[in-house]
C-alpha angles and dihedrals in degrees: 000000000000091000098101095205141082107260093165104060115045106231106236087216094050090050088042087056094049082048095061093043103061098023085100101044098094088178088061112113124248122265109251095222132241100288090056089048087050090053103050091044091052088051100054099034090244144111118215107231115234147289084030092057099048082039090055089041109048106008118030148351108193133337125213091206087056158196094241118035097260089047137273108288125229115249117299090354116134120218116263090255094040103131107210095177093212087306125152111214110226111204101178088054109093127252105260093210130084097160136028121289128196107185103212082056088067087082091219111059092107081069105049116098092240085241074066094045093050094045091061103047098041099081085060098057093031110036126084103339133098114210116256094189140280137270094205135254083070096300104149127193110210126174112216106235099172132035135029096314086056106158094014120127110233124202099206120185145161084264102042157337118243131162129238114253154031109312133191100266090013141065105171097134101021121198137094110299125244141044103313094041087058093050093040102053086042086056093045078054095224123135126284087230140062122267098003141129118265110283110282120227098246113084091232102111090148080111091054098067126112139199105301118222095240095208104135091201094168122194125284 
């Protein structure tokens, strides 16, 4: 797996971290405890990889403050402007990406129907990931729960697809990948992107983006 993390065994020091981190939010929602997690996995034929699934369990299960922006969602809830278009999400399919996409960079995308167009970028927004939350402007947070990216944050968005976290040749949104990074670099309050300012509080981060890597690597 391309992961380059233990998503099977939750770390005691990462889960102590998320601990500390949200031992102070009184406004966090309550973990819904292992047989809850069991059951959603069993519905939906998959296994959350850790520390996500200890953290959902024991610790917390959404956040209003964040991460992200928009608030950290309860387990398997969609945000409120969250457009499906008659999709089924399909957890237990994997995540097609293992590098970052931005769709303009394809080179034939003025000559796809946009039923094309869509058939080819809804495995990315609907396969193997359950949605963290949104920063706003359709900027969408998934964690990758089946495939190779298995335990990665995603920012997905109507532009491109690019992973959370500092990557051998790029460092566009620099951290330490997975779950608890994320989390981690949201609660230090820096940017999610290299080389920029401190997040700023409206929700507009269209100007924080930087030059995407335009490889399509999709899943094998």
């Amino acid at each position: 797996m391309m992961t380059g993390m233990n998503t099977e065994a939750c770390d005691p020091a990462e889960l102590a971290a998320l601990r500390e981190i949200f031992a102070s939010r009184s406004e966090a929602l309550p973990p819904i405890g292992s047989d809850a997690v069991r059951s959603f996995e069993a519905e939906h034929g998959i296994l959350l990889p850790e520390p996500y699934r200890t953290f959902v369990a024991e610790v917390c299960d959404g956040l209003r403050a964040g991460p992200p922006y928009y608030g950290l969602l309860p387990l398997a809830q969609t945000p409120d402007d969250w457009d499906s278009g008659g999709r089924e999400r399909l957890l237990a399919e994997p995540f097609p990406l293992t590098a970052a996409w931005l769709w303009e960079a394809e080179g034939d995308e003025a000559a796809l129907s946009e039923q094309e167009f869509e058939d080819r970028t809804a495995p990315v927004y609907d396969h193997g990931s359950l949605l963290l939350g949104t920063d706003g402007c359709g900027m969408y947070w998934h964690l990758i729960v089946t495939g190779p990216q298995r335990g990665h944050v995603w920012l997905i968005d109507e532009n491109c697809a690019i992973p959370f976290g500092t990557r051998p040749g790029t460092c566009l949104m620099p951290g330490t990948p997975g779950f608890s990074g994320w989390v981690t670099r949201w609660a230090q309050g820096r940017s999610w992107f290299a080389d920029a300012q401190p997040r700023p509080s409206h929700p507009n981060r269209r100007a924080d983006r930087r030059k995407m890597p335009t490889t399509w690597t999709p899943a094998r």
